[in-house]
Structure formats: C-alpha cells, structure tokens
C-alpha positions as protocol buffer text, in pm:
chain_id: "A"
residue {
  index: 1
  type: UNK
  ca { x: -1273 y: 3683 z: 1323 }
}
residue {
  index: 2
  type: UNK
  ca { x: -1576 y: 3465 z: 1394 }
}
residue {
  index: 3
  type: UNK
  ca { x: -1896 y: 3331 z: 1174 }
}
residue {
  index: 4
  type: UNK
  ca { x: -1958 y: 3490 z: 863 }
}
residue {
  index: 5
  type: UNK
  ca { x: -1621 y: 3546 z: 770 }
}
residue {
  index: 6
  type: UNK
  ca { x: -1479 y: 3503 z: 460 }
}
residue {
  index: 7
  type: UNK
  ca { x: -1224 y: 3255 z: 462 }
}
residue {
  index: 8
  type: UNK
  ca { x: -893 y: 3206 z: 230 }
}
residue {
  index: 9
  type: UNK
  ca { x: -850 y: 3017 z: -42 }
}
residue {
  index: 10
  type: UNK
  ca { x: -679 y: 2673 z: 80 }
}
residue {
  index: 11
  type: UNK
  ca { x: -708 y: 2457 z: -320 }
}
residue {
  index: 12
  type: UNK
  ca { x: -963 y: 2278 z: -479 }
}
residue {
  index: 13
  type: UNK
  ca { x: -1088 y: 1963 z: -673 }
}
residue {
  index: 14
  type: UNK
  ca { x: -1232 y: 1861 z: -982 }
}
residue {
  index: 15
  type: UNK
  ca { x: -1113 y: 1625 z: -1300 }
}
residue {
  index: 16
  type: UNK
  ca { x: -723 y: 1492 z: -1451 }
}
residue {
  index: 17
  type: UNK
  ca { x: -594 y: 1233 z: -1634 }
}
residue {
  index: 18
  type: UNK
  ca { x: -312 y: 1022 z: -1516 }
}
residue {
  index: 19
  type: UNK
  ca { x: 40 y: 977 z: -1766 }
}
residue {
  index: 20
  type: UNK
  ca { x: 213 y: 689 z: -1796 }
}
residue {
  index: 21
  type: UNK
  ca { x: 191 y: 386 z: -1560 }
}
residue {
  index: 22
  type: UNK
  ca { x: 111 y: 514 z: -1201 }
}
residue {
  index: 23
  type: UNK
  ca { x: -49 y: 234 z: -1011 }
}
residue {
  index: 24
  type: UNK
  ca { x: -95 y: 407 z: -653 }
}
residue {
  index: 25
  type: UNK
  ca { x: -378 y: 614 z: -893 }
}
residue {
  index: 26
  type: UNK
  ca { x: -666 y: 462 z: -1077 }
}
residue {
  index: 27
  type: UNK
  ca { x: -993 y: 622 z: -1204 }
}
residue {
  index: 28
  type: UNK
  ca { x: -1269 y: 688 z: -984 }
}
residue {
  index: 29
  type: UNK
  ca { x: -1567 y: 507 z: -1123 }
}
residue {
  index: 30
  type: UNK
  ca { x: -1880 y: 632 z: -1003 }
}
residue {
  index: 31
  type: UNK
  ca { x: -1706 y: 924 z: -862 }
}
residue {
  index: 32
  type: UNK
  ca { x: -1972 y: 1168 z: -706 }
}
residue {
  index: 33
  type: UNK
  ca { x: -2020 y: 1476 z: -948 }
}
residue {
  index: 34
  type: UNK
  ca { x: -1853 y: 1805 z: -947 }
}
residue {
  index: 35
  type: UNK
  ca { x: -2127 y: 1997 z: -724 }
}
residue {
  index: 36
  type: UNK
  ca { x: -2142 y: 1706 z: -466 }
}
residue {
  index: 37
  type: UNK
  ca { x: -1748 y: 1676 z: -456 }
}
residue {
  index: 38
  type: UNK
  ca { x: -1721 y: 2077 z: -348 }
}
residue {
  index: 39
  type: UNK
  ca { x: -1780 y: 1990 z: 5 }
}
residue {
  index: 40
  type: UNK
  ca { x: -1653 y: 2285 z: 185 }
}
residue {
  index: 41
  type: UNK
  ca { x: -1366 y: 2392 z: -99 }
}
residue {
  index: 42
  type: UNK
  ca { x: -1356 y: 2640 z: -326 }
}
residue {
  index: 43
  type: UNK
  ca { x: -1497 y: 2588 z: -722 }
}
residue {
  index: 44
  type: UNK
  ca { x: -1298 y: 2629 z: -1012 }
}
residue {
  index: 45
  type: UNK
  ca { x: -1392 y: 2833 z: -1280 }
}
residue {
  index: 46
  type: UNK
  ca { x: -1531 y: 2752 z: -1633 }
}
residue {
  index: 47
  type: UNK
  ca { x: -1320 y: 2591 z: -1855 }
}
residue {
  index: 48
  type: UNK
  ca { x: -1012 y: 2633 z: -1613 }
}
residue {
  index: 49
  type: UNK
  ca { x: -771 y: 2365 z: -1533 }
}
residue {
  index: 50
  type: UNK
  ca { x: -813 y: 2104 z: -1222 }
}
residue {
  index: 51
  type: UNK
  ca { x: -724 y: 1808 z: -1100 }
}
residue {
  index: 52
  type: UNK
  ca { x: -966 y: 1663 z: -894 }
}
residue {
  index: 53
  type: UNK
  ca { x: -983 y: 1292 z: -697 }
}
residue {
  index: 54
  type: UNK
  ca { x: -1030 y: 1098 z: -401 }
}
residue {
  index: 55
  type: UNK
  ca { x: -756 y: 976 z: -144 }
}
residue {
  index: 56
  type: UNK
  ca { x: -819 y: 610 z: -13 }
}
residue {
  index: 57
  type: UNK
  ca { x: -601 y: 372 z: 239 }
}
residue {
  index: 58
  type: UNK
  ca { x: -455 y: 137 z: -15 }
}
residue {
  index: 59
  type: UNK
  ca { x: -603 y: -193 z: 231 }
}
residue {
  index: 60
  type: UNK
  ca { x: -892 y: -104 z: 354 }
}
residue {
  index: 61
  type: UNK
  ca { x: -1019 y: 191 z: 95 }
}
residue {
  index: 62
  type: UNK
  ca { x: -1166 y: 365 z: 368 }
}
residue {
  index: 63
  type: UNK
  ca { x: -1137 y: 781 z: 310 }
}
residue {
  index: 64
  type: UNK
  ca { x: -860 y: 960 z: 393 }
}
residue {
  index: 65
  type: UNK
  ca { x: -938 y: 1315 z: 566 }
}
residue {
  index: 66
  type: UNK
  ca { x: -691 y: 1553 z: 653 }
}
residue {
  index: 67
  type: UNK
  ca { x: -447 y: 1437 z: 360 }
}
residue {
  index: 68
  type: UNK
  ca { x: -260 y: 1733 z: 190 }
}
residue {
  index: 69
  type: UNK
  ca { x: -223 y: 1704 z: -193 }
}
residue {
  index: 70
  type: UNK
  ca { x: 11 y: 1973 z: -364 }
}
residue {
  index: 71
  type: UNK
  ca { x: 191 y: 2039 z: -729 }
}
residue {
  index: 72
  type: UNK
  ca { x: 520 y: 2101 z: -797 }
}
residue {
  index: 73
  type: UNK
  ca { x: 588 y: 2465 z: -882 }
}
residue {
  index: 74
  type: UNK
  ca { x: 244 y: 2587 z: -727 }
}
residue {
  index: 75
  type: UNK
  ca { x: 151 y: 2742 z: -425 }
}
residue {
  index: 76
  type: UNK
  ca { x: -169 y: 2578 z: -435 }
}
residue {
  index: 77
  type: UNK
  ca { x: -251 y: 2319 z: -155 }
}
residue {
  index: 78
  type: UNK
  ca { x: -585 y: 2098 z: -109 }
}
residue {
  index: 79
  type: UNK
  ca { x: -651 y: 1923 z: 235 }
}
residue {
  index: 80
  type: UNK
  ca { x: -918 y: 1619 z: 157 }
}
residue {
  index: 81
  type: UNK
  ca { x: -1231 y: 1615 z: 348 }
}
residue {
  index: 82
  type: UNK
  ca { x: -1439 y: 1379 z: 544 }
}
residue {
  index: 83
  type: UNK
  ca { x: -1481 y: 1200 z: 212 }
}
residue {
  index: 84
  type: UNK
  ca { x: -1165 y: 1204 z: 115 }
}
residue {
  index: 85
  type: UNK
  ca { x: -1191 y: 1427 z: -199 }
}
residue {
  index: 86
  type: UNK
  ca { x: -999 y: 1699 z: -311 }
}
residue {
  index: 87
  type: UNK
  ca { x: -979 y: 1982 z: -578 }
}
residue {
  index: 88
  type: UNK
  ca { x: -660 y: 2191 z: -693 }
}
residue {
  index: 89
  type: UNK
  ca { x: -698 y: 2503 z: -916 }
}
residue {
  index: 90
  type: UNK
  ca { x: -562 y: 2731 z: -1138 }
}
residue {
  index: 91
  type: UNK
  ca { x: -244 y: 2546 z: -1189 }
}
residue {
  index: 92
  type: UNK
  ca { x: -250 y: 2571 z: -1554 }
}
residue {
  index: 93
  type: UNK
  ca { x: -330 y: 2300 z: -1769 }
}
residue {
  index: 94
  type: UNK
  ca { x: -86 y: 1997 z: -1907 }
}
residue {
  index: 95
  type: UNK
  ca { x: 104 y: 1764 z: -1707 }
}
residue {
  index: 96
  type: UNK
  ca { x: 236 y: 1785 z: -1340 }
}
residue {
  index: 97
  type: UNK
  ca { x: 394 y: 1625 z: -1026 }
}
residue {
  index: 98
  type: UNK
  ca { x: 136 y: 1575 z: -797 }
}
residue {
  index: 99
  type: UNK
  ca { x: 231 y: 1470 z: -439 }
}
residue {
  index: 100
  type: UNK
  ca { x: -12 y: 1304 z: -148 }
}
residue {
  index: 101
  type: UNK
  ca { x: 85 y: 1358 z: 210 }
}
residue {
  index: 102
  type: UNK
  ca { x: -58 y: 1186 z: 511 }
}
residue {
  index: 103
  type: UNK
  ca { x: 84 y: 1178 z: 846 }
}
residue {
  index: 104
  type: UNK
  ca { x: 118 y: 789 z: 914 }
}
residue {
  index: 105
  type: UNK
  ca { x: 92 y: 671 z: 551 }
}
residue {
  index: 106
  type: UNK
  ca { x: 374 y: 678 z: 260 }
}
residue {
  index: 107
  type: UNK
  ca { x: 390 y: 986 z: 61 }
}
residue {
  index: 108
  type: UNK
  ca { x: 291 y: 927 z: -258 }
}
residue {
  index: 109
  type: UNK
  ca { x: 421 y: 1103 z: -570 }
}
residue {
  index: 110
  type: UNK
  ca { x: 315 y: 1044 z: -963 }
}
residue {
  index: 111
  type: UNK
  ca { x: 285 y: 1281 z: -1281 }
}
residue {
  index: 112
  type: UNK
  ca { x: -110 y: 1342 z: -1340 }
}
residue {
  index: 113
  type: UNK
  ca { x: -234 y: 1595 z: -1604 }
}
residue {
  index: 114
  type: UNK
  ca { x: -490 y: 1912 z: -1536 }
}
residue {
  index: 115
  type: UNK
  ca { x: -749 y: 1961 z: -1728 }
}
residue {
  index: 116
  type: UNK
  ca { x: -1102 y: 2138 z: -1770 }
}
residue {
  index: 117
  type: UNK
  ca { x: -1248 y: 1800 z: -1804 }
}
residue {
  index: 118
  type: UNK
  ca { x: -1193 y: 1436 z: -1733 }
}
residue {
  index: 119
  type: UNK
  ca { x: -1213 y: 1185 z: -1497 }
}
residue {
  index: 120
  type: UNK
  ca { x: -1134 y: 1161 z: -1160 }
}
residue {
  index: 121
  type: UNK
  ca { x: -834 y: 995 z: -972 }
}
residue {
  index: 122
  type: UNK
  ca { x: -784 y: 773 z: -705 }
}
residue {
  index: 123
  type: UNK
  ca { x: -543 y: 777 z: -480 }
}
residue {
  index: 124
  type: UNK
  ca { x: -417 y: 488 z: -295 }
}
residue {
  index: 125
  type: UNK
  ca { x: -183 y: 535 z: 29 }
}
residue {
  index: 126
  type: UNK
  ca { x: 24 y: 298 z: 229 }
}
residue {
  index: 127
  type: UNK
  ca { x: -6 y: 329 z: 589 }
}
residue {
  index: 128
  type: UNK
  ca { x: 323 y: 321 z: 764 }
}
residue {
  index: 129
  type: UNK
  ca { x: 271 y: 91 z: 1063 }
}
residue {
  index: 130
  type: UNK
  ca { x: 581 y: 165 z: 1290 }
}
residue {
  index: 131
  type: UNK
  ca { x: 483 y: 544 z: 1227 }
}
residue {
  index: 132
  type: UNK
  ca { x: 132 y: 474 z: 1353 }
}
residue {
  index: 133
  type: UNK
  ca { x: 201 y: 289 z: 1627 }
}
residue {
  index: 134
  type: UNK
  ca { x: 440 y: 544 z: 1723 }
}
residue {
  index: 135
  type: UNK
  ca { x: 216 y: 848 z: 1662 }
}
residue {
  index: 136
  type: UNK
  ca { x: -89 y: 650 z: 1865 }
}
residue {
  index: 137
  type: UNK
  ca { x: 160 y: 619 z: 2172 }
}
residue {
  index: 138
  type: UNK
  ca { x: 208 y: 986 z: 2154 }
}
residue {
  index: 139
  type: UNK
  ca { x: -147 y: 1089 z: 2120 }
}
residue {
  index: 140
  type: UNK
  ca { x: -186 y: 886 z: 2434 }
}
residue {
  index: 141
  type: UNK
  ca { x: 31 y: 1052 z: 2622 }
}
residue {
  index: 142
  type: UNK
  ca { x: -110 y: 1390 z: 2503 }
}
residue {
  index: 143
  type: UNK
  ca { x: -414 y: 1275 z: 2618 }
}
residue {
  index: 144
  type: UNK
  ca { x: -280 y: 1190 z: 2969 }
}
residue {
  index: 145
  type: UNK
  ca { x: -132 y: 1526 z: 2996 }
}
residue {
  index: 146
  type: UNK
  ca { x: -477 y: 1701 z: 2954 }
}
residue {
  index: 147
  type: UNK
  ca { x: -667 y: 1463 z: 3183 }
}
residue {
  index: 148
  type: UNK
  ca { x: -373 y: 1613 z: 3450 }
}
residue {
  index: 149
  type: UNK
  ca { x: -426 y: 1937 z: 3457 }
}
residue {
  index: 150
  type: UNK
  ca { x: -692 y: 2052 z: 3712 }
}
residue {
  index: 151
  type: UNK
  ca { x: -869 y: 2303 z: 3431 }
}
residue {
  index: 152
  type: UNK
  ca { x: -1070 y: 2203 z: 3141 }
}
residue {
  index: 153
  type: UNK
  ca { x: -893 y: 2138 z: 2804 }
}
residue {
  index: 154
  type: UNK
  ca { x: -992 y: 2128 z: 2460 }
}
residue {
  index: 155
  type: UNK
  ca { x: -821 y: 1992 z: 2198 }
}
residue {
  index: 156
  type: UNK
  ca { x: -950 y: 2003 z: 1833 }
}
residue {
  index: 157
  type: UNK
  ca { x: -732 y: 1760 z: 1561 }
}
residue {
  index: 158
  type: UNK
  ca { x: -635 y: 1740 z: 1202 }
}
residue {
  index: 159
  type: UNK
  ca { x: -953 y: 1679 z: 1049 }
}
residue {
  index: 160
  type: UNK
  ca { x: -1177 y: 1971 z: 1269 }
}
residue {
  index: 161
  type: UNK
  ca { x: -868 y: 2192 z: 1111 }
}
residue {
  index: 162
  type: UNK
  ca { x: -907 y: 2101 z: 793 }
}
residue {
  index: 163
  type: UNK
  ca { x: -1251 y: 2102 z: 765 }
}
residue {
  index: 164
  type: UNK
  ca { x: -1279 y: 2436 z: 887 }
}
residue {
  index: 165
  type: UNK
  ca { x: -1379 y: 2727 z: 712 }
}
residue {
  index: 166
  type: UNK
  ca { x: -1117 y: 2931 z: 915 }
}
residue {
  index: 167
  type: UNK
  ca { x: -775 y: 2972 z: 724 }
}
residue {
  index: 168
  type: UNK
  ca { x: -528 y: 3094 z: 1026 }
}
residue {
  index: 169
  type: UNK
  ca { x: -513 y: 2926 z: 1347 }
}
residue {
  index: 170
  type: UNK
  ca { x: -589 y: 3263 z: 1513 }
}
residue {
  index: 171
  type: UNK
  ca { x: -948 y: 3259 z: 1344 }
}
residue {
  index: 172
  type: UNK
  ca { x: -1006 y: 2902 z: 1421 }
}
residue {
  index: 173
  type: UNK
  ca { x: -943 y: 2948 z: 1763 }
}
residue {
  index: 174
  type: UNK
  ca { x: -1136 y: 3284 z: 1839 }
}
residue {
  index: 175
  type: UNK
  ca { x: -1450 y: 3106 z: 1669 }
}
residue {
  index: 176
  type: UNK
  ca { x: -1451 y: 2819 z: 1936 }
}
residue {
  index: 177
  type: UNK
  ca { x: -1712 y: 2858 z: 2163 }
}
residue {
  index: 178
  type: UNK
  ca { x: -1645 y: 2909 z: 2514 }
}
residue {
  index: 179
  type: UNK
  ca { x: -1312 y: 3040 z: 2394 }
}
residue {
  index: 180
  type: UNK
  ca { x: -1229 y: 3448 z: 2512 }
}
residue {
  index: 181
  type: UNK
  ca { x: -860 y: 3440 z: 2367 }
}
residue {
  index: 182
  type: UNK
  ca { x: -801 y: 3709 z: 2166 }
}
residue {
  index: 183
  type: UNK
  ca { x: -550 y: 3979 z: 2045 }
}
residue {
  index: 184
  type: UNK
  ca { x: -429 y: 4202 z: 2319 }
}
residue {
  index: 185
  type: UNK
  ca { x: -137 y: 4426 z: 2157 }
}
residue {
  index: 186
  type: UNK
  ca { x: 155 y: 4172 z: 2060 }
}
residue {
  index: 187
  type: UNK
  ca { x: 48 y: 3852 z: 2238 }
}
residue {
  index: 188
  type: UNK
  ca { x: -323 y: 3734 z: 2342 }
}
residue {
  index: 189
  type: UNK
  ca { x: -537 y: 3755 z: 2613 }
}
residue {
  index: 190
  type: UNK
  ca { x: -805 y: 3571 z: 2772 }
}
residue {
  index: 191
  type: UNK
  ca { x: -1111 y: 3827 z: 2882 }
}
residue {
  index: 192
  type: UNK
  ca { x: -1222 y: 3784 z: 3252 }
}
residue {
  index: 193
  type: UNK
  ca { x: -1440 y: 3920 z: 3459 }
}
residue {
  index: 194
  type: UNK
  ca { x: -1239 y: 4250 z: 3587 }
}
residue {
  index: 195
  type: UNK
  ca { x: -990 y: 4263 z: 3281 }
}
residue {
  index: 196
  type: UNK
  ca { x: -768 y: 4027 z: 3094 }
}
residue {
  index: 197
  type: UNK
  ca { x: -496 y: 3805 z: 3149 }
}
residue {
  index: 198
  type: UNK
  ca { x: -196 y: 3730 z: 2903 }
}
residue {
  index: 199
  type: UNK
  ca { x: -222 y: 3410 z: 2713 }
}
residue {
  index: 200
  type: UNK
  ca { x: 59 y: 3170 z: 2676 }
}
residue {
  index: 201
  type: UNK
  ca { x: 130 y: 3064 z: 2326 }
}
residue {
  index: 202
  type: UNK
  ca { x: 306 y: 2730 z: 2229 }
}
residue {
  index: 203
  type: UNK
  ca { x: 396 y: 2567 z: 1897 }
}
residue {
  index: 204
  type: UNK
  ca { x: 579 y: 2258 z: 1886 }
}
residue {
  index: 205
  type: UNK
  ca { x: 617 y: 2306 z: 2254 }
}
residue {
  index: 206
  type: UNK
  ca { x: 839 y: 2570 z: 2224 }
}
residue {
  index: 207
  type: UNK
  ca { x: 668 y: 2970 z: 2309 }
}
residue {
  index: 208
  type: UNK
  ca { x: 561 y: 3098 z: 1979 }
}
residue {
  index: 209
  type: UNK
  ca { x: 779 y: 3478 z: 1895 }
}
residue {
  index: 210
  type: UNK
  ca { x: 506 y: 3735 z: 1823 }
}
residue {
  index: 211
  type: UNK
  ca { x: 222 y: 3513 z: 1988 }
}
residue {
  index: 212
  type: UNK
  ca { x: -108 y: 3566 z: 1875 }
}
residue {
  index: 213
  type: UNK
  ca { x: -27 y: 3787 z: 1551 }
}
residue {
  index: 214
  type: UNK
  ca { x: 209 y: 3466 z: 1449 }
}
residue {
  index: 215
  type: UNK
  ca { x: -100 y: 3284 z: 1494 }
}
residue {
  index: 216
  type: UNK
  ca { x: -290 y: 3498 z: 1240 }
}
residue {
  index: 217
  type: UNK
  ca { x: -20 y: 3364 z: 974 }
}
residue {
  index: 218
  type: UNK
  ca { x: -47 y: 2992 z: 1081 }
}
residue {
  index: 219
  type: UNK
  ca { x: -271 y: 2846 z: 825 }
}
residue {
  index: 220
  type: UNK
  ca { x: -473 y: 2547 z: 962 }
}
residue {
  index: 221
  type: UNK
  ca { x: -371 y: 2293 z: 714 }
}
residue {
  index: 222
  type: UNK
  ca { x: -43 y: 2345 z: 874 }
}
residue {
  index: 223
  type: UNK
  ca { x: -97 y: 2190 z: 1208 }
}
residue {
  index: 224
  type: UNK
  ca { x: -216 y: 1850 z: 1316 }
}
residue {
  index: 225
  type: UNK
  ca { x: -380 y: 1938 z: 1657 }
}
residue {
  index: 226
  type: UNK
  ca { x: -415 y: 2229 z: 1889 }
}
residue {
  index: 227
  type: UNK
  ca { x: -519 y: 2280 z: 2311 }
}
residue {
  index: 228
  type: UNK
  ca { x: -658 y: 2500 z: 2424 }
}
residue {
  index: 229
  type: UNK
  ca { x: -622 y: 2503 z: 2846 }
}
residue {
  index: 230
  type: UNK
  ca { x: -888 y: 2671 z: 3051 }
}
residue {
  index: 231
  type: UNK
  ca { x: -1077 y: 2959 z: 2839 }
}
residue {
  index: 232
  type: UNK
  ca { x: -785 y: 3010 z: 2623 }
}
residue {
  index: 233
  type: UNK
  ca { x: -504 y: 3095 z: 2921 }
}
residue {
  index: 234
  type: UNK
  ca { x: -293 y: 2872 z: 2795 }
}
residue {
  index: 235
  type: UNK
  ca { x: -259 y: 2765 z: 2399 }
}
residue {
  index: 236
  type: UNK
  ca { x: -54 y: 2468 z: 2217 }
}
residue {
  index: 237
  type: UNK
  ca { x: -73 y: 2397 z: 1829 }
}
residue {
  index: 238
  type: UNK
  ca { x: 160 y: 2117 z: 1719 }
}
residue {
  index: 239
  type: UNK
  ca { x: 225 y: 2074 z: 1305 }
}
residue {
  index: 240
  type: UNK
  ca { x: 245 y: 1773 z: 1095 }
}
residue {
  index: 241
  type: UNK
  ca { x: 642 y: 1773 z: 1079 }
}
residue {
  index: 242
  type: UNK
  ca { x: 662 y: 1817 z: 1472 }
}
residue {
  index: 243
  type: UNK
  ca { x: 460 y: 1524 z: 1505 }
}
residue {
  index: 244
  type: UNK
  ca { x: 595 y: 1298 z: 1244 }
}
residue {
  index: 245
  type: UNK
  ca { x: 917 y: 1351 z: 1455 }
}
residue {
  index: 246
  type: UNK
  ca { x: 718 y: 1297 z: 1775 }
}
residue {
  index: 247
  type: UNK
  ca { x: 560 y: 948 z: 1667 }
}
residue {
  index: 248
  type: UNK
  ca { x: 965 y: 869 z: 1575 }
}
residue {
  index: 249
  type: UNK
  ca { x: 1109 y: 923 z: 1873 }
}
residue {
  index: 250
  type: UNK
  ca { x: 801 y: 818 z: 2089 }
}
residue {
  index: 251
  type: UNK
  ca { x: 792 y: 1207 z: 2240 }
}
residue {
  index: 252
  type: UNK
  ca { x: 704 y: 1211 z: 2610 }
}
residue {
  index: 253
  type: UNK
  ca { x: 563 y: 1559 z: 2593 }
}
residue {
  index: 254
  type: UNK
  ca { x: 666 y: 1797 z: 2931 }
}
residue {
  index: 255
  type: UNK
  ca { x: 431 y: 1838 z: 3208 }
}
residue {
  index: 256
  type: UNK
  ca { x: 192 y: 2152 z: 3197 }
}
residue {
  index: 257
  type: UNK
  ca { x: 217 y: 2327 z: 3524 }
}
C-alpha cells in the first residue's frame, strides 16, 4: 500500500502522574503541549485516559527515538519519536506498570497512573555500554557486508521505522522509492522489464515462511533495521531481540552471495 494510506494504530501520548518514589521518572517542566507532542501518533479522545512523557538518556538528556514504552495487561505499544515523546491510550484510567525499552540502554520499569489530565513524565534511561559497544561492532560489520555486494543496497533503521506512517513492514517497504517488490502469490517479486523475478525474504537471517504475506503482519516497531538489495531482489529485516543477541555475541553476519 503506498501514500495516502491509512495506517494502524501503533499507541499514543499525553498526561500521568507518577506513584510512589520512582526516580528514573520526574515531571516534565515546560513540556511542549498536547497538540505539539502528537508528532506523527495518534490523539486520544476527550476526557479518556493517557499517559503521556518524554524518554531522555539519563547522562546526557539527549532524546531517545525509537524507544518502545508499553503497560502491563495492554496491547497498546508507543514507539517515541525524533523528540523523544510518547502517548499511550485507552488503557483505562488508575494506576499501571509502565515499562521503557531501548535497545542499548537498561529497561526501565515503574508504576505511573493514567489519567485525562496531568502532567507529563520523564523518563530517564541508562545506556548499557558493553551492549553498545557490542551492537556498534555489529552495525559495522553490516555495513561492510552491503559495501560488498556489487548491487546497490538500502538499508533504512529503527528510527525511519518508527517514524513511519506505515504499520507492517510489507507497506513500509512497497512505499520506498525506487523499490518494485511486491506481492506475487505467496512470496514477492521484484517487477522488471519483461516480467518478474522472485524475491528472497530474510528475517533474522533465517528465510522468512510465507514471505511477503508474513511481511504484511510484521509491524514496524518490531524490527530494528531492514535491506533492501538491488530493487527489492533480495530483502533482510532484523528485530530488536535478534539484535540485542547480535551486539552479545559480537554476530559476524554471513556473506550475501
């Protein structure tokens, strides 16, 4: 599906209180208001429930993008944006657990309470430097792989998924231009001049079963980069677990081709 789309609901932001004594949170002073926190998330609705806030690195307060804040018991899931804000919805009012994920950085857990009003949070998390370190080794040896393949590759990361206004993987990917990938009965295929050749579908660099309609179910906030090789001939989307395990091990990912 490509521009003009309507995309899925991925969460939200607005205002909470924190309970008890939680000092990774604080409240945002001189947080920016409601309509200039929306960014590219949905709104909540009068008078309904929200917690709202803004995720920071605990040393150098510099905005976290990409950083996936979730309640307990809720399917509800907000990814922060360029600013580091986020927004979570229609997860009924009173107190709950809220948890802060960030590939790199400390998870970060504490009991904040949803309602239609109040202020905002702040969210402080600790980098993890080994994990870092260890993820910025891998990355470079992603990048080496792409510069040795003899076709042109594009790779989008974390925050270009996030901020997207696609919610599958499929969508984000068929919106790319230069991209021709595309469904083609059970798997996908790249459209070339005189008909179209199969794609080959990877995630976690293993082949994805059911190819591009398992990509269609992928939602974005899900994965922490994707390649695309060539026009869309060959695809790889790695998550945020597979490369938490990556930066651990120092993952020397297999040659391509």
């Amino acid at each position: 599906m490509r521009a003009g789309q309507t995309s899925k609901p991925r969460g939200s932001r607005l205002p909470v209180r924190p309970v008890a004594s939680v000092p990774v949170l604080v409240l945002a002073a001189g947080f920016a208001s409601p309509a200039a926190a929306q960014d590219a998330q949905p709104i909540c609705r009068d008078g309904e429930a929200r917690i709202v806030g803004v995720i920071v690195d605990a040393v150098t307060e510099a905005p976290l993008a990409g950083a996936s804040v979730s309640v307990a018991r809720s399917d509800w899931q907000s990814l922060t944006t360029d600013s580091g804000r986020f927004l979570l919805c229609g997860i009924g009012a009173g107190a709950h657990r809220l948890t802060a994920e960030r590939l790199g950085y400390r998870t970060v857990t504490a009991l904040v309470e949803a309602a239609a009003s109040g202020d905002p949070l702040r969210v402080r998390m600790q980098a993890d430097p080994i994990l870092l370190e260890g993820l910025e080794v891998v990355m470079d040896r992603f990048r080496h792989r792409r510069r040795a393949v003899a076709t042109t590759v594009r790779s989008y990361d974390e925050e270009e998924l996030a901020g997207s206004s696609y919610w599958s993987v499929a969508d984000f990917i068929d919106s790319r231009p230069g991209i021709m990938a595309g469904p083609c009965r059970f798997r996908a295929c790249v459209h070339v001049r005189g008909g179209r050749v199969e794609s080959d579908i990877y995630l976690d660099e293993m082949p994805l079963i059911g190819g591009w309609a398992a990509l269609e179910s992928i939602p974005t906030a899900q994965l922490y980069m994707v390649e695309i090789y060539g026009r869309g001939r060959h695809i790889r989307a790695y998550s945020h677990s597979f490369m938490q395990r990556a930066a651990k091990i120092r993952l020397l990912p297999m040659p391509i081709w």
